[in-house]
N, C-alpha and C positions, 0 to 999 in steps of 0.2 A: 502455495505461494504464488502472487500474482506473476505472470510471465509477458514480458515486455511485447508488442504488436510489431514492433518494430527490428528489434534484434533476436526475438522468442527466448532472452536471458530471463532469471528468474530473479524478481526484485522484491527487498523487504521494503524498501523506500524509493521515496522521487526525488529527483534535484526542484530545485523553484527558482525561478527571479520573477523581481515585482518591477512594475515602472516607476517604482522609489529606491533603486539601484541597492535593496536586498537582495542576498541569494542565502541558500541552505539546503537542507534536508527538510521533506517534510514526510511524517511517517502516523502512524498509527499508534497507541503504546499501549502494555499488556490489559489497561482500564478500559482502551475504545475510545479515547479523545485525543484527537489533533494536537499534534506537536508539531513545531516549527523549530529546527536547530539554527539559528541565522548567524552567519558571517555578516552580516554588514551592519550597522550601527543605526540607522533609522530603526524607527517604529512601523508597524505593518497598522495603517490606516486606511481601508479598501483602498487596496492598491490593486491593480491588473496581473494575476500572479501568474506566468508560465512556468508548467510543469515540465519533468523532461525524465528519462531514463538516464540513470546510474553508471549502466553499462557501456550505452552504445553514446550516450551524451544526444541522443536525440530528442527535439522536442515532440509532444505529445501533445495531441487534441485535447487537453481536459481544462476542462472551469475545476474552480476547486470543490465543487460533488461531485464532482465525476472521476478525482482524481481520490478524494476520499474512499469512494463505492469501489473503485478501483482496489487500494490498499485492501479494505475490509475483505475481501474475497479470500483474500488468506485464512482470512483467522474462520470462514464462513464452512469456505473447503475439507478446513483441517477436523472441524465439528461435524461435519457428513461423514468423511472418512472415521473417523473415532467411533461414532455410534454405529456407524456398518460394520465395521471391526467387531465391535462387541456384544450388537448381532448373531454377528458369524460365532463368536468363539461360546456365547451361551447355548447357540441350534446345538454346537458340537458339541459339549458338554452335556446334553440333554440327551443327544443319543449314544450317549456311552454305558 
């Protein structure tokens, strides 16, 4: 799970506002494409969007690839961890 730079909390999603007076959640979903949950009623038509942490309500340096690449690291991390797992559990298995 990605972990905030800012607060070092651990986030599933970012907050956003655009210069078209949206805001929301924007997250990753279990397929791998961008989702925007938006509270405000405009359409997102390149808009300038700042990203922000959940926790701490802090803004964050990201364009939105960066805030993307950011999210994706969850799901990236959790697939390293999984196959090193099951690595480890066939080695032992093997010398039994």
């Amino acid at each position: 799970m990605p972990i905030c730079p800012k607060c070092k909390e651990n986030v599933e999603f970012l907050n956003y506002s655009s210069n078209n007076y949206d805001n929301g959640e924007f997250s990753i979903d279990k397929n791998g494409f961008k989702k925007y949950d938006k509270d405000g009623n405009s359409d997102l038509i390149e808009p300038d969007l700042f990203f922000g942490c959940p926790e701490c309500n802090e803004e964050l340096d990201f364009d939105e690839q960066q805030a993307e690449e950011f999210l994706r690291e969850k799901d990236e991390l959790q697939e390293i961890v999984a196959e090193k797992l099951k690595q480890i559990k066939e080695k032992n298995v093997s010398n039994l």
